[in-house]
C-alpha positions as semicolon CSV with decimal commas, in nm:
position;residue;x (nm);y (nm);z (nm)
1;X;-2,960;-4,139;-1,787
2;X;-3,137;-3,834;-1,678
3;X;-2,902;-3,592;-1,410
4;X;-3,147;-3,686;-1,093
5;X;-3,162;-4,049;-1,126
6;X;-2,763;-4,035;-1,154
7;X;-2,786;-3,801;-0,791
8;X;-3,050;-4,047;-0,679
9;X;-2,859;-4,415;-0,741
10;X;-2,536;-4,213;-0,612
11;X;-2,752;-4,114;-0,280
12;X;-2,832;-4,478;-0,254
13;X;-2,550;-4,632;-0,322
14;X;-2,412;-4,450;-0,026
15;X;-2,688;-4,454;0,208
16;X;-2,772;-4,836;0,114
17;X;-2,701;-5,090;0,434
18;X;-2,753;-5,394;0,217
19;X;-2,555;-5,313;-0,117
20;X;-2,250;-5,470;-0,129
21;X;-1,949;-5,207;-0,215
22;X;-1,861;-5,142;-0,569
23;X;-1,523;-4,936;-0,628
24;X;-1,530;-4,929;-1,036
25;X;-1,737;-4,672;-1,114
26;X;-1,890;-4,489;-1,423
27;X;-1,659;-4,192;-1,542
28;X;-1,886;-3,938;-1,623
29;X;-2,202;-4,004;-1,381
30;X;-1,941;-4,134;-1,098
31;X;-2,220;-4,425;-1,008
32;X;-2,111;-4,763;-0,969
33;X;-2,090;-4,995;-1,203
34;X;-2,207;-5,297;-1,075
35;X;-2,503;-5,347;-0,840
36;X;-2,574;-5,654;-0,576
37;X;-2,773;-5,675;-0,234
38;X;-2,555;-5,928;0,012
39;X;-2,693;-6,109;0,295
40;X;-2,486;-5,951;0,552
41;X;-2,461;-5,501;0,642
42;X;-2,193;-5,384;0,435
43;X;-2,019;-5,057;0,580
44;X;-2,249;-4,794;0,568
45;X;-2,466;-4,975;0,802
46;X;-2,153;-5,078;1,004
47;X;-2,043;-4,684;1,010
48;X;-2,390;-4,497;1,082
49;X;-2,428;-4,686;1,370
50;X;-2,047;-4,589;1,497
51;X;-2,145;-4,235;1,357
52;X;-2,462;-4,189;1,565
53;X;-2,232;-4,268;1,926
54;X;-1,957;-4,055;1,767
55;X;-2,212;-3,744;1,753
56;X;-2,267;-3,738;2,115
57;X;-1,935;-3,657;2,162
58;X;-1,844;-3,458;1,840
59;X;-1,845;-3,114;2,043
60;X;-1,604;-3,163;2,238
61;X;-1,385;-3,285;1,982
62;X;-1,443;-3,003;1,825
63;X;-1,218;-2,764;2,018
64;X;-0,956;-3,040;2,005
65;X;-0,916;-3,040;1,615
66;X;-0,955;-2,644;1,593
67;X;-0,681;-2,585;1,805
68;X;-0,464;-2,893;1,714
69;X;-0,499;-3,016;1,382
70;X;-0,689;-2,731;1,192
71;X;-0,386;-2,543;1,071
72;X;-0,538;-2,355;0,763
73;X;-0,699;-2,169;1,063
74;X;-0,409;-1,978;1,158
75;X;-0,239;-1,959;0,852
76;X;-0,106;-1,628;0,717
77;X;-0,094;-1,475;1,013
78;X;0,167;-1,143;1,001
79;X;0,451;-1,172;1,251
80;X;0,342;-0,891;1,484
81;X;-0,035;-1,087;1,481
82;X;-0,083;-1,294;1,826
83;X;-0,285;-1,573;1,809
84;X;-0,489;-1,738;2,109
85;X;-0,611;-2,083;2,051
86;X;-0,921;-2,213;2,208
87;X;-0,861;-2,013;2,529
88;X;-1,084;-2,024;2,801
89;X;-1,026;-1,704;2,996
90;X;-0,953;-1,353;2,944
91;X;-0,629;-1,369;3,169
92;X;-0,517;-1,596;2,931
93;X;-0,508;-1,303;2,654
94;X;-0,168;-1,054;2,731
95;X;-0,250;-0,646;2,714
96;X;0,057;-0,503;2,605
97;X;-0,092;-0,293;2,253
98;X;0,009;-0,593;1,995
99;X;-0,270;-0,697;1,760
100;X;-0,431;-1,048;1,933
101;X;-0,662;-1,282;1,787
102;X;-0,847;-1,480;2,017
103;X;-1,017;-1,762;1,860
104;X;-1,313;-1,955;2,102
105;X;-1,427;-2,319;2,126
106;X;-1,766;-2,421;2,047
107;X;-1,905;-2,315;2,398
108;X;-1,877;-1,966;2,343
109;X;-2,069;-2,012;1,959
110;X;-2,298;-1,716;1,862
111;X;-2,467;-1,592;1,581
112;X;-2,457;-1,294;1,374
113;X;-2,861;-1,153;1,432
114;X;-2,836;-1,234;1,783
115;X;-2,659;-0,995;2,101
116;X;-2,321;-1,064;2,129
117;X;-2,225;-1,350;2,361
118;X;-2,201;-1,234;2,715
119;X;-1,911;-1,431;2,828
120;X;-1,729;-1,389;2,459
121;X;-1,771;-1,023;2,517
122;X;-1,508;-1,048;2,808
123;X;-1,220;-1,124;2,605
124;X;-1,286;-0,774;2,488
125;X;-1,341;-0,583;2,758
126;X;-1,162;-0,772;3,087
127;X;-0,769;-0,864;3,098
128;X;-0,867;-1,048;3,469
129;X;-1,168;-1,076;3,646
130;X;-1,259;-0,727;3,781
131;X;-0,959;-0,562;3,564
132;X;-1,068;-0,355;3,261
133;X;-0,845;-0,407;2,960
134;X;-0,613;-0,117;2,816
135;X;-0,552;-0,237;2,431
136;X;-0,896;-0,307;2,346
137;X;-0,908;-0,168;1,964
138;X;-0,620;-0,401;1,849
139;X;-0,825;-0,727;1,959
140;X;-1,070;-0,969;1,783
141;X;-1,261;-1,233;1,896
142;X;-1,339;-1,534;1,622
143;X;-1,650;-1,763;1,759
144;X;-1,822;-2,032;1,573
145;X;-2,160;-1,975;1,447
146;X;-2,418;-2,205;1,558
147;X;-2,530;-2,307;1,190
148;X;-2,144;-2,390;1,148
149;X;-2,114;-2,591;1,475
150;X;-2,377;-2,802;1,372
151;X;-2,238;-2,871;1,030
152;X;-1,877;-2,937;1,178
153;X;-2,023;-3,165;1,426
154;X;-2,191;-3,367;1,153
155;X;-1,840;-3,420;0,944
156;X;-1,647;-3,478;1,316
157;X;-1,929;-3,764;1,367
158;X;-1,866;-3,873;1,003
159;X;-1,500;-3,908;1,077
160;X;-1,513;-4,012;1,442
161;X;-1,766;-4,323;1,301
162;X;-1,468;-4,457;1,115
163;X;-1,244;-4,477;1,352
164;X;-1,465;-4,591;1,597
165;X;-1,524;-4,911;1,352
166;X;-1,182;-4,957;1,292
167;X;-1,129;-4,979;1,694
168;X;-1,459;-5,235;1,741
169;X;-1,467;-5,578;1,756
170;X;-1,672;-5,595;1,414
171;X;-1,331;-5,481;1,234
172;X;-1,163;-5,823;1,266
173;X;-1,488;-5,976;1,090
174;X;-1,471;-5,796;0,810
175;X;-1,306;-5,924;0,423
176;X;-0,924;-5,803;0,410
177;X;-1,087;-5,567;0,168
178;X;-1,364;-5,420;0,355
179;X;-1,104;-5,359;0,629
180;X;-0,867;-5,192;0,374
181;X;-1,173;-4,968;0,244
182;X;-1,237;-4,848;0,622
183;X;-0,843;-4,739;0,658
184;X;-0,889;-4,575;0,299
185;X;-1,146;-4,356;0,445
186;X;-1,051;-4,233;0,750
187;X;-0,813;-3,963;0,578
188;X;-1,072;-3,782;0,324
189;X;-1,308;-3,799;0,630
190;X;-1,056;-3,642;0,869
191;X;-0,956;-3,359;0,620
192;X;-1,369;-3,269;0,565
193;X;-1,408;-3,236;0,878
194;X;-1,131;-2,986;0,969
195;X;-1,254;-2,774;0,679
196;X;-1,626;-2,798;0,810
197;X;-1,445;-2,681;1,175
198;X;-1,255;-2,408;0,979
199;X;-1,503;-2,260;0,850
200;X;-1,757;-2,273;1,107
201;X;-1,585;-1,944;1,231
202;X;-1,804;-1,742;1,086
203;X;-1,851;-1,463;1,394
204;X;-1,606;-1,170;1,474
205;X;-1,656;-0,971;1,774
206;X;-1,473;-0,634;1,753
207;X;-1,525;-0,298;1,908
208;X;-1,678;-0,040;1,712
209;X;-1,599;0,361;1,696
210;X;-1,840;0,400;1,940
211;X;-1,723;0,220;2,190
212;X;-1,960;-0,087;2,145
213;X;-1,905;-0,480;2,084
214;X;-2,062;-0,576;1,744
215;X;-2,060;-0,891;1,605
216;X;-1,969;-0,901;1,240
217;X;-2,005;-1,247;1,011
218;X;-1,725;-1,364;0,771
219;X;-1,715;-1,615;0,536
220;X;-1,381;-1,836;0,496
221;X;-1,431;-2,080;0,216
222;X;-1,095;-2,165;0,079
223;X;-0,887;-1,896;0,232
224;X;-0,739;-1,856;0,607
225;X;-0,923;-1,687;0,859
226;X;-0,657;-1,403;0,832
227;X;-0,687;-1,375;0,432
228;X;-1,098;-1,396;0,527
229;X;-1,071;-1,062;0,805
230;X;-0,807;-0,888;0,545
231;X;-1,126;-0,908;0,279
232;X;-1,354;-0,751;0,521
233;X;-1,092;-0,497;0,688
234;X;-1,333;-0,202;0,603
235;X;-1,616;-0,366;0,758
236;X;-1,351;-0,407;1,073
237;X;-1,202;-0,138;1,016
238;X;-0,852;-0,344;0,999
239;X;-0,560;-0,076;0,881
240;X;-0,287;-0,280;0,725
241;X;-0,130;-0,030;0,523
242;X;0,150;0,204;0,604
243;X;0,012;0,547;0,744
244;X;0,093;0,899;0,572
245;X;0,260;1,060;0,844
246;X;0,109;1,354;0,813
247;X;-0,286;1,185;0,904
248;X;-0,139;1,195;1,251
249;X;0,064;1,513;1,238
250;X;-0,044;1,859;1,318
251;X;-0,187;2,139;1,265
252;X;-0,481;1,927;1,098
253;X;-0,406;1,557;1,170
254;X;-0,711;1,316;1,031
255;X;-0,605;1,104;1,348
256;X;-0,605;1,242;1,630
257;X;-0,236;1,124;1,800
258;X;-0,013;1,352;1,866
259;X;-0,098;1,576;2,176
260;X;-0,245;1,887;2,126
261;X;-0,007;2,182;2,175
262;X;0,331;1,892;2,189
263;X;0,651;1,955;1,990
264;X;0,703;1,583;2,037
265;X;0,576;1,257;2,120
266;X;0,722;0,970;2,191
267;X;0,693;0,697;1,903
268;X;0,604;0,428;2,116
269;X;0,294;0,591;2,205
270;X;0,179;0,678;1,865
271;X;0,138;0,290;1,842
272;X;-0,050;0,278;2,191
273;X;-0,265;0,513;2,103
274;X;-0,413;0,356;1,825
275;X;-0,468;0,079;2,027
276;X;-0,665;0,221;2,293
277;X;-0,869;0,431;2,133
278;X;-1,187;0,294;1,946
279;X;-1,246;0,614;1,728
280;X;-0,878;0,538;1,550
281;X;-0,839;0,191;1,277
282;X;-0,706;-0,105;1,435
283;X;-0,337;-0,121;1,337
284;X;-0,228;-0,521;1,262
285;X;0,134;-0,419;1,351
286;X;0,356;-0,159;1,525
287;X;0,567;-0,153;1,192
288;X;0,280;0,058;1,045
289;X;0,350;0,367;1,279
290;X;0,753;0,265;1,272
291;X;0,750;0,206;0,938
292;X;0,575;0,570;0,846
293;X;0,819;0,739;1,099
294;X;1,120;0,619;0,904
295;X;1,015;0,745;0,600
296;X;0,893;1,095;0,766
297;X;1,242;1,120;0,909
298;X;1,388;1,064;0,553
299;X;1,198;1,321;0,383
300;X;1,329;1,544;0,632
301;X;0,917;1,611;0,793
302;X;0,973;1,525;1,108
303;X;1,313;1,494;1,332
304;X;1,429;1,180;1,562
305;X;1,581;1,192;1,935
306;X;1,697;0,868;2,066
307;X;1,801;0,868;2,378
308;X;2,123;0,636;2,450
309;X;2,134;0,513;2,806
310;X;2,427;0,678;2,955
311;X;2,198;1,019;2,872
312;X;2,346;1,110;2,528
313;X;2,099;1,177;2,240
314;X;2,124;1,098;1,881
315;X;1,959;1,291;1,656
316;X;1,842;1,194;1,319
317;X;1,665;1,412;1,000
318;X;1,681;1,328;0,595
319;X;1,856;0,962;0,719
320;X;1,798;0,648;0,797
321;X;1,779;0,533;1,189
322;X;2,092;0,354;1,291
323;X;2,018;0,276;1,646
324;X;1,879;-0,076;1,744
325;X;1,564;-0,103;1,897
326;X;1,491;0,300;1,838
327;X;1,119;0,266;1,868
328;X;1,146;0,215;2,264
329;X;1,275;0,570;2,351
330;X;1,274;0,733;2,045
331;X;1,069;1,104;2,018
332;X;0,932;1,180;1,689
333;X;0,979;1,593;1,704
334;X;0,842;1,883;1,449
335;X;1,142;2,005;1,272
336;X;1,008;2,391;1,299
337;X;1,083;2,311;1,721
338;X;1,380;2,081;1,716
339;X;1,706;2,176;1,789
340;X;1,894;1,917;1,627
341;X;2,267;1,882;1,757
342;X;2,379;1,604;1,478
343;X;2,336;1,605;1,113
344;X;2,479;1,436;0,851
345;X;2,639;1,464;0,534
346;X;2,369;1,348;0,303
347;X;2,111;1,626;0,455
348;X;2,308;1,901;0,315
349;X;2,355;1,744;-0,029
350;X;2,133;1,956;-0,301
351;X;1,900;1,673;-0,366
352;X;1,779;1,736;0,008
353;X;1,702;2,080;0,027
354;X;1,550;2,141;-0,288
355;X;1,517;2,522;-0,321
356;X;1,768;2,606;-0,071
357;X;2,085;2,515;-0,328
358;X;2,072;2,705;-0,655
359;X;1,937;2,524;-0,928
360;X;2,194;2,630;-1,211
361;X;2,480;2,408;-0,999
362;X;2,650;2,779;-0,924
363;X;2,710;2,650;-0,538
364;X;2,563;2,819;-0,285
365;X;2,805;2,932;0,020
366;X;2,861;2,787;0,367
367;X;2,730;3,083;0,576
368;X;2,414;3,085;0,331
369;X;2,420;2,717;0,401
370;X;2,414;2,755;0,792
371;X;2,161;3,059;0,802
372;X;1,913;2,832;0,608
373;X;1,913;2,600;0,949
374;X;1,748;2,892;1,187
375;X;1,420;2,734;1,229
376;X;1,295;2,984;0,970
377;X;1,356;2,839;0,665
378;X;1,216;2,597;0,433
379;X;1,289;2,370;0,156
380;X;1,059;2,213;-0,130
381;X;0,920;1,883;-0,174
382;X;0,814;1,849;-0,508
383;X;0,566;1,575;-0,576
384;X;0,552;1,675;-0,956
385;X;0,634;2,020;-1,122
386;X;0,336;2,172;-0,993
387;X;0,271;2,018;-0,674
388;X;0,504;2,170;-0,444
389;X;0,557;2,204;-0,066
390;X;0,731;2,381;0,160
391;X;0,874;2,164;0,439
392;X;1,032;2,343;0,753
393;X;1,389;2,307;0,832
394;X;1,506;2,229;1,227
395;X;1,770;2,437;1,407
396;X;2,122;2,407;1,421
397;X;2,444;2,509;1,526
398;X;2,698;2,673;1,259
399;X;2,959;2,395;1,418
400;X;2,669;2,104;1,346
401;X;2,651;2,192;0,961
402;X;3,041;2,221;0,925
403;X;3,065;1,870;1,050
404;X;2,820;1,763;0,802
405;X;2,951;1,955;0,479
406;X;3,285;1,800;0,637
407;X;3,183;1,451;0,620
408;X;2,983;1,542;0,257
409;X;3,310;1,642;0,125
410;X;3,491;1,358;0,227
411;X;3,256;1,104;0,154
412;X;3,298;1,285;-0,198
413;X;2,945;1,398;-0,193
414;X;2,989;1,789;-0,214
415;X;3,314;1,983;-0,347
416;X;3,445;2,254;-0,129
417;X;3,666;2,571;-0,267
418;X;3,784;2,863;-0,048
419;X;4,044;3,089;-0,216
420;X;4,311;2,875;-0,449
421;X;4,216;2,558;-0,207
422;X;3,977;2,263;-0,352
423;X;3,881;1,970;-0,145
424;X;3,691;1,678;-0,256
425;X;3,776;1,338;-0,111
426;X;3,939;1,469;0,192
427;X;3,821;1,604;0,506
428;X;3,867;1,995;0,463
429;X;4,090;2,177;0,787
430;X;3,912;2,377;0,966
431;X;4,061;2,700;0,765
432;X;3,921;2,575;0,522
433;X;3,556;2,539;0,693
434;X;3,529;2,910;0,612
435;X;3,190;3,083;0,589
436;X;3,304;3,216;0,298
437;X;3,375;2,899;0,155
438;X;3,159;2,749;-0,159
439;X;3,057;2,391;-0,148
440;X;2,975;2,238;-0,533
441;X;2,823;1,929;-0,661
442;X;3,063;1,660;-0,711
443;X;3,300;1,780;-1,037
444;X;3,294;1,572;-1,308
445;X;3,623;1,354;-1,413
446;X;3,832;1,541;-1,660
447;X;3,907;1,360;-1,981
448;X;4,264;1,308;-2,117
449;X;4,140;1,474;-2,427
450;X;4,075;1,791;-2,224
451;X;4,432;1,837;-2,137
452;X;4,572;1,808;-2,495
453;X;4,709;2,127;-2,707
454;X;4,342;2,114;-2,899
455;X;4,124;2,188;-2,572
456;X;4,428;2,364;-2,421
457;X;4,681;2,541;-2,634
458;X;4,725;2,828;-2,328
459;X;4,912;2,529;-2,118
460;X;5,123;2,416;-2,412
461;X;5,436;2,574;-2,629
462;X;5,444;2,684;-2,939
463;X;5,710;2,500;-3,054
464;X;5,805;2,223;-3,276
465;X;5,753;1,956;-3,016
466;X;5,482;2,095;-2,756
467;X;5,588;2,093;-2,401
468;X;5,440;2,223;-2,061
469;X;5,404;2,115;-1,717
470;X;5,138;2,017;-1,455
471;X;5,151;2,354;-1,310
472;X;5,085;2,483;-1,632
473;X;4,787;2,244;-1,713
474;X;4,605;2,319;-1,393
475;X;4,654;2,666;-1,406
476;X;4,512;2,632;-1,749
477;X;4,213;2,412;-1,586
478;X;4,124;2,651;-1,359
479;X;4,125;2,974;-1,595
480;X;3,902;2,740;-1,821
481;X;3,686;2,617;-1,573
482;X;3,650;2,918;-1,337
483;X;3,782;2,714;-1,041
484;X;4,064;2,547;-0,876
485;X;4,032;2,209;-0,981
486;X;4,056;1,906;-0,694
487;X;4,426;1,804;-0,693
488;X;4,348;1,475;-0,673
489;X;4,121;1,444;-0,949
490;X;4,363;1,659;-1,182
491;X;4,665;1,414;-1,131
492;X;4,454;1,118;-1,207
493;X;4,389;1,250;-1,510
494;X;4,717;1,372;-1,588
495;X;4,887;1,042;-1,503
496;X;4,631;0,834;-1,708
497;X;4,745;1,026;-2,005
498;X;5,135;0,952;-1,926
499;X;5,076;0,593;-1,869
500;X;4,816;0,583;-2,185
501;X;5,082;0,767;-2,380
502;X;4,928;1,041;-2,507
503;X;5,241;1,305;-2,351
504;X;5,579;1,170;-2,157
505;X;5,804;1,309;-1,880
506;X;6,114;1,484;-1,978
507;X;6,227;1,395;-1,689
508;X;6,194;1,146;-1,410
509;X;6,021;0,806;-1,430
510;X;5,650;0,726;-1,204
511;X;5,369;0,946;-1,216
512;X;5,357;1,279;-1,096
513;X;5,273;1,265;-0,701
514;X;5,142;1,618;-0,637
515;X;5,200;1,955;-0,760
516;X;5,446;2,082;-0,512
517;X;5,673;1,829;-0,560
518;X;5,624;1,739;-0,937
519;X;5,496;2,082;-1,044
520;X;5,773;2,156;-1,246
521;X;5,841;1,853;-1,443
522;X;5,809;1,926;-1,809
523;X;5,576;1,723;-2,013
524;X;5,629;1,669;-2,386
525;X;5,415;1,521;-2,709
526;X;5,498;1,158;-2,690
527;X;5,711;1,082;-3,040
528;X;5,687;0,791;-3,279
529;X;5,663;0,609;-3,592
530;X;5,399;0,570;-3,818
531;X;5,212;0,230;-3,734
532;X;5,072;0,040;-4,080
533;X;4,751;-0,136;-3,959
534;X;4,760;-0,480;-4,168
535;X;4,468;-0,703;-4,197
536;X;4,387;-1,018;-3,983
537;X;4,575;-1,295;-4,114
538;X;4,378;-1,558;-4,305
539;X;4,340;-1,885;-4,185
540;X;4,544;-2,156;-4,351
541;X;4,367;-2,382;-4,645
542;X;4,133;-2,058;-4,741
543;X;4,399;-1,813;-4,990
544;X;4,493;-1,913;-5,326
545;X;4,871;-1,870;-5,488
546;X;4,763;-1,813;-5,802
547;X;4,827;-1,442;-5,874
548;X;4,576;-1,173;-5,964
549;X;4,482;-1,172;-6,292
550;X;4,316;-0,843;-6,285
551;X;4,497;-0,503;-6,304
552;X;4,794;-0,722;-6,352
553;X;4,868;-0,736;-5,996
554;X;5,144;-1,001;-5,871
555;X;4,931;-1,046;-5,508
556;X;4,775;-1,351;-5,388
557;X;4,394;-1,422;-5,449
558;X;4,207;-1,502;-5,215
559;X;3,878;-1,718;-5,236
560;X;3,657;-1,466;-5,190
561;X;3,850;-1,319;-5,564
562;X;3,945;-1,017;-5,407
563;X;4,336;-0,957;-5,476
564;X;4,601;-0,906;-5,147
565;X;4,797;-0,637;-5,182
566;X;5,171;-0,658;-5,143
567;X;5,253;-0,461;-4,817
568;X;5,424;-0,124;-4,839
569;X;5,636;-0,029;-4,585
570;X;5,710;0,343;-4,544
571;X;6,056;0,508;-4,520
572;X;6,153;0,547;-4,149
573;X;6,005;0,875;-4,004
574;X;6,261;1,166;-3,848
575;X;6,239;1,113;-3,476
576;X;6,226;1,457;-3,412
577;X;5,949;1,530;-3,679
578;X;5,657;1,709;-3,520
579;X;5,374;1,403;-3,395
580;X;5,101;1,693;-3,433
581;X;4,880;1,671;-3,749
582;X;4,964;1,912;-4,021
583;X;4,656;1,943;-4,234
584;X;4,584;2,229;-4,508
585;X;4,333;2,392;-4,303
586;X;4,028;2,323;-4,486
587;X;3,698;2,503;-4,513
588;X;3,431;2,580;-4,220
589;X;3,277;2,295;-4,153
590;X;3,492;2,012;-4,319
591;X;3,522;1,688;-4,123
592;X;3,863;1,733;-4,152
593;X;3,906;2,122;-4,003
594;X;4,119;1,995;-3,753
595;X;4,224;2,360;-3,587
596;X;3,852;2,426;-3,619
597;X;3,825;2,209;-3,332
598;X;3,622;1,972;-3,550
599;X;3,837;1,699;-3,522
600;X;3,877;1,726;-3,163
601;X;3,486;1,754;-3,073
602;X;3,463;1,424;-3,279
603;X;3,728;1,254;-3,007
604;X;3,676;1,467;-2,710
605;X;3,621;1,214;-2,405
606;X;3,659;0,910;-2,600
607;X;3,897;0,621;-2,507
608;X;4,058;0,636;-2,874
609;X;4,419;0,703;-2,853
610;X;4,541;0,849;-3,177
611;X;4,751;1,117;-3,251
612;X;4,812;1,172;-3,639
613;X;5,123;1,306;-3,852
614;X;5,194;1,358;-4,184
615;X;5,339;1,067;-4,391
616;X;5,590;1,131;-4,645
617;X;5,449;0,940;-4,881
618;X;5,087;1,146;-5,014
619;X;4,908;1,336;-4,813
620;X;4,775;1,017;-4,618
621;X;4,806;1,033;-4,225
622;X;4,887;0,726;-4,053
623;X;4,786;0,621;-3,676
624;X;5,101;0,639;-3,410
């Protein structure tokens, strides 16, 4: 059939008071299946007459099932967002600056086109009778729209009707199934009508940049009525983003917070401010300003005073905030006017002062370091390669940026030489806090290979069996490096190749503890025989006995036909034979120019462990 007579039987069908009810219904055109008039008023003219009482009072239930049962309403609120349910006075709403919305009952309804409501408009304005509110930019006011009421009172009646039958006296008369169909419908009833109350919010009463109430209209639909203001927040001028700090910083801030003429301002009232003036976006939560501090303080553009309540002060630039609850006394200051008496070790480090540290890793000295923290100074933020600003640096004390290259150092962050001294791991003395002291990036972790006769024959003898000393090796280090290398890190290195075997002590047993007690202990080429590297054993059931036909060999064959040669065993090597590869040398270029360093280059700061010697069988060189 035709679309409209499908809508119209469906229409009737529910509107009927004499058909009796019909649950199987068509699939497609949903319209019941069978059709019969009984002599008796089936449910619909049971229910409209339940329904038509029910409206009289559907108002007031109204504010009951908004504030009680309606919880997509108030879903997806934030955790800063305070929410007011169905309050009745303005006294009722708090004024301490934290983002409230106040959400009315149907007596306070108004509509879009029409003035504001009067007594709505004091939940805005008033905190008590008589008192004017502070925090007036961080509040909404949610009211029902008249064409909404009247829609939600309709589905409240609708539901209200069924209960009301289930609760009269004509309940008990009914079939066991026409009292099971009235239970049945009480639920889809209940949840229309808390969707019809939902989204009969439809008014928001904010104040504008001018000062002004306005009433703005919203449509929920599906969503929450925080997902519905969040889709309108430039309409409401709603802000829930994070803030570039420097919008609020000056000389040319886009908001006007901080004072005019201030080195500082307290971070608390960067917050407050926002909230009491109209001209500024309403902020949703005080992490947006906290939240935009931290990260100024991190990129080192502005500095952080805490106060601690016994009086002290913390100071904080290029770090993160370690105090609890900072925001309540903290001062947010200009760097080019602090006078910052704490730093620490990861604001000197070269990836924070960009342009202050050379940038071919040359180190830069400590008394260049501690003049670059005048006041006068800058360093670069670099956005890309060609956008690049110059940030200012605070002031501080030579004492304040020796305890911060201190704790660098130690936290082996920077790497500090002064004279034959290197530190890196350690705390440096305070000798060694000279002003003519370098600080370095971290060194890099010498290599076993770099310590062998190839990479450093000055360290080693020229004799049959090379020997040498830890002494000799760092001296060596540092003449090839340009520096004294960090004790620490040398001796690792040097006791990773005794207990990986690539040299042995002479003398002693252990590894060598530090150079001024195991300076002297010689170190020689560790010795040995020739290793023959067989192949993996096969597994039983898959080699055959039957010898190799081919070449006349006597080996078993295997099953893939390949023959197994017999093993050869070389003749036992001269212990005192030279471990050091003797190769022809070959020409420029050859994969095998081993004094050519080609060899060497091919191993350098691998994890292989072979040394090579001549066999005296051929000219083949076997692994030791």
């Amino acid at each position: 059939m035709p679309v409209p007579i499908n809508l119209g039987l469906n229409a009737w069908a529910k509107a009927s008071w004499y058909l009796e009810e019909c649950e199987k219904r068509e699939a497609v055109t949903n319209v019941p299946m069978f059709w019969r008039l009984g002599p008796r008023p089936n449910l619909n003219q049971l229910h409209d007459g339940h329904r038509k009482e029910a409206l009289k009072s559907a108002r007031s239930k109204f504010d009951d099932l908004a504030q009680n049962k309606c919880a997509a309403l108030f879903q997806d609120l934030p955790s800063d967002v305070i929410s007011h349910k169905i309050v009745t006075s303005p006294a009722d709403v708090g004024d301490n600056g934290m983002f409230r919305l106040v959400v009315l009952g149907a007596d306070f309804a108004g509509a879009t086109n029409d003035p504001p409501h009067a007594e709505a408009q004091r939940f805005l304005r008033q905190k008590e009778p008589g008192t004017t509110r502070v925090y007036q930019n961080v509040v909404l006011v949610i009211t029902p729209s008249p064409a909404g009421l009247a829609h939600a009172e309709q589905m409240i009646a609708e539901w209200d009707g069924w209960v009301r039958l289930e609760q009269s006296p004509q309940f008990k008369e009914l079939k066991p199934e026409d009292q099971e169909r009235v239970r049945k419908r009480k639920k889809p009833a209940l949840d229309a009508a808390l969707v019809a109350v939902k989204d009969a919010y439809q008014t928001v009463l904010a104040i504008e940049s001018d000062g002004g109430v306005k009433a703005h209209k919203v449509t929920l639909g599906g969503e929450s009525l925080m997902a519905a203001l969040l889709r309108e927040q430039d309409k409401l001028r709603l802000f829930p983003k994070s803030i570039d700090i420097e919008q609020i910083m000056p000389p040319a801030p886009l908001y006007a917070v901080w004072p005019s003429g201030a080195d500082f301002v307290a971070v608390a009232d960067l917050y407050q401010t926002f909230a009491r003036d109209p001209k500024l976006p309403k902020l949703l939560s005080q992490r947006t300003v906290f939240r935009s501090v931290e990260d100024a303080i991190r990129r080192g553009l502005l500095a952080l005073r805490c106060t601690c309540p016994d009086g002290s002060s913390s100071w904080f630039w290029k770090s993160a905030i370690d105090v609890v609850e900072w925001e309540k006394t903290a001062e947010a200051w200009l760097p080019a006017k602090a006078d910052i008496t704490r730093l620490v070790g990861s604001a000197v480090l070269p990836e924070s002062l960009p342009g202050v540290w050379p940038s071919d890793g040359s180190g830069i000295k400590l008394k260049v370091l501690c003049a670059c923290f005048d006041g006068t100074h800058t360093f670069e933020e670099r956005y890309d390669k060609t956008n690049v600003e110059q940030r200012p640096i605070p002031k501080a004390a030579s004492h304040v940026v020796y305890a911060a290259v201190s704790d660098a150092v130690r936290e082996r962050r920077l790497w500090l030489v002064f004279g034959t001294d290197s530190v890196f791991g350690e705390a440096p003395t305070t000798l060694q806090l000279d002003s003519d002291a370098t600080i370095y990036s971290p060194p890099e972790q010498l290599a076993v290979a770099d310590l062998l006769p190839p990479n450093l024959p000055g360290a080693w003898t020229k004799n049959a069996v090379p020997r040498t000393t830890p002494l000799s090796l760092y001296a060596a280090i540092k003449a090839a490096r340009g520096k004294p290398w960090p004790e620490k890190l040398f001796l690792g290195t040097v006791n990773a190749a005794v207990a990986q075997g690539y040299f042995v002590r002479a003398e002693g047993t252990g590894p060598v503890s530090s150079l001024q007690h195991d300076g002297d202990v010689p170190l020689v080429i560790r010795q040995g025989k020739p290793v023959v590297v067989e192949p993996p054993p096969i597994p039983p059931g898959r080699k055959s006995e039957a010898p190799c036909a081919r070449r006349g060999g006597t080996g078993r064959r295997e099953l893939s036909g390949r023959c197994k040669r017999p093993k050869v065993q070389s003749p036992p090597s001269d212990p005192d034979q030279v471990t050091i590869a003797k190769v022809p040398r070959l020409q420029p270029g050859s994969a095998s120019a081993i004094e050519t360093g080609s060899l060497t280059s091919a191993f350098e700061r691998d994890l292989s462990r072979c040394l090579w010697r001549e066999s005296p069988i051929g000219s083949r060189l076997f692994r030791l």
